[in-house]
N, C-alpha and C positions, 0 to 999 in steps of 0.2 A: 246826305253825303255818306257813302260806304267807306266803312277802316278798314275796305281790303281783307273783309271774313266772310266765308259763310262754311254753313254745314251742313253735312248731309249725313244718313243712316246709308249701311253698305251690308246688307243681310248676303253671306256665303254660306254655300254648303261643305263643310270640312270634315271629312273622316268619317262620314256619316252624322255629325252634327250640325246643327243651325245655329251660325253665329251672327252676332249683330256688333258689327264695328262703328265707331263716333269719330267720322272724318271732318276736321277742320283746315277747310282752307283759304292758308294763308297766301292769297295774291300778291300782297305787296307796296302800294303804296307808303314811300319811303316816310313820308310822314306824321304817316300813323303807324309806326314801326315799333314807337316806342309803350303802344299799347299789347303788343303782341305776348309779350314775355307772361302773362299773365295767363294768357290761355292755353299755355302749352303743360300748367301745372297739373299733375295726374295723369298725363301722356303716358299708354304703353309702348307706344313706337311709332315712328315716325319716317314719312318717305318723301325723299328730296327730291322731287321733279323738277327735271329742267328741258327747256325748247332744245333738239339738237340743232335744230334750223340758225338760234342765237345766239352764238358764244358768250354774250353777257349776261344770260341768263344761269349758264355755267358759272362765269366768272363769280357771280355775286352768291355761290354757295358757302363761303366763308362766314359772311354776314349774316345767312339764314342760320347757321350752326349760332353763332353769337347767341342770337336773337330766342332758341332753343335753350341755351346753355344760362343764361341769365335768367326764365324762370322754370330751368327744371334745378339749378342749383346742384348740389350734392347727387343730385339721380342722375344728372346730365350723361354718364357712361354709360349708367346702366339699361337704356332701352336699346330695342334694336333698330337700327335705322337701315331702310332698301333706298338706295341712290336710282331713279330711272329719267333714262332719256325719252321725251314724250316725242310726236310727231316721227316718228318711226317709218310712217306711211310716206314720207320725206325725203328718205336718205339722202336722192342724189344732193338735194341740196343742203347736205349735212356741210356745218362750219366746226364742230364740236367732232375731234375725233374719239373714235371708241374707245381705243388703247387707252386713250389721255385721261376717257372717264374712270374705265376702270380702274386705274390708276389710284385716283383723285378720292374712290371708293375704299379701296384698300388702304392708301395711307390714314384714311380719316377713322377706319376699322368697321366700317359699314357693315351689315352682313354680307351686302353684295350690289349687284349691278345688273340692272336688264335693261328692256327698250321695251316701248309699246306705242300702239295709235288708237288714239280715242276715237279718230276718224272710220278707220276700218273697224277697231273693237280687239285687234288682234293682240295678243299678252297680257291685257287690262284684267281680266279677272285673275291670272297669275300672278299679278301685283301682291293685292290683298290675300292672296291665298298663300303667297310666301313669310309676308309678314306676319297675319295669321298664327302660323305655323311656329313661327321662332318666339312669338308675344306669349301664347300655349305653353310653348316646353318653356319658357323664363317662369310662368304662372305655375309649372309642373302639374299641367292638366290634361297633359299627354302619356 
């Protein structure tokens, strides 16, 4: 039975650097929710995907910040977090409007907001190269 983790290495090319990022992803299952808090400690940042296809998958980004905030503790502000809407490849059947996210980004002080499709590949590597980017100058390695 999975607790809704796995992980993967995400090697970019940044600025003429070779960086190697430690992506943990948290799927979900509510049940095993309460083991999550544990693996997010040592986190440099963090990026909140949600289906635009699902508005509940929007909806329940509250919970995901919680679940963040409980075991980054004291550091909890200080990572940067990228808000993206996945399935992009989708739009017309968008339930989740953009505005709404962007929105939802900003008040929560995210760095920001994009869209991407895993399906076509389109903005996917921009993801990691923006957060990248601001994880870097937090580190002052830029």
């Amino acid at each position: 039975m999975t607790i809704g983790l796995d992980f993967h290495l995400k090697n970019i090319n940044f600025d003429g650097k070779k960086i190697s990022l430690q992506i943990w992803d948290f799927a979900g299952e509510s049940r095993f929710r309460f083991l999550l808090p544990g693996y997010v400690i040592g986190a440099s940042g963090g990026i909140f995907m949600y289906d635009i296809t699902r508005y509940s998958s929007f909806k329940n980004l509250d919970q995901w910040l919680k679940v963040i905030s409980q075991g980054l503790k004291d550091d909890y502000n200080k990572i940067p977090i990228l808000m993206v809407g996945g399935k992009a490849d989708l739009s017309p059947k968008r339930t989740v409007n953009k505005e709404e996210a962007i929105e939802m980004a900003k008040s929560r002080d995210f760095i920001g907001y994009t869209e991407c499709s895993s399906k076509s590949g389109d903005n996917v590597e921009s993801v990691f190269i923006a957060l990248a980017r601001v994880m870097m100058e937090n580190a002052n390695l830029l």
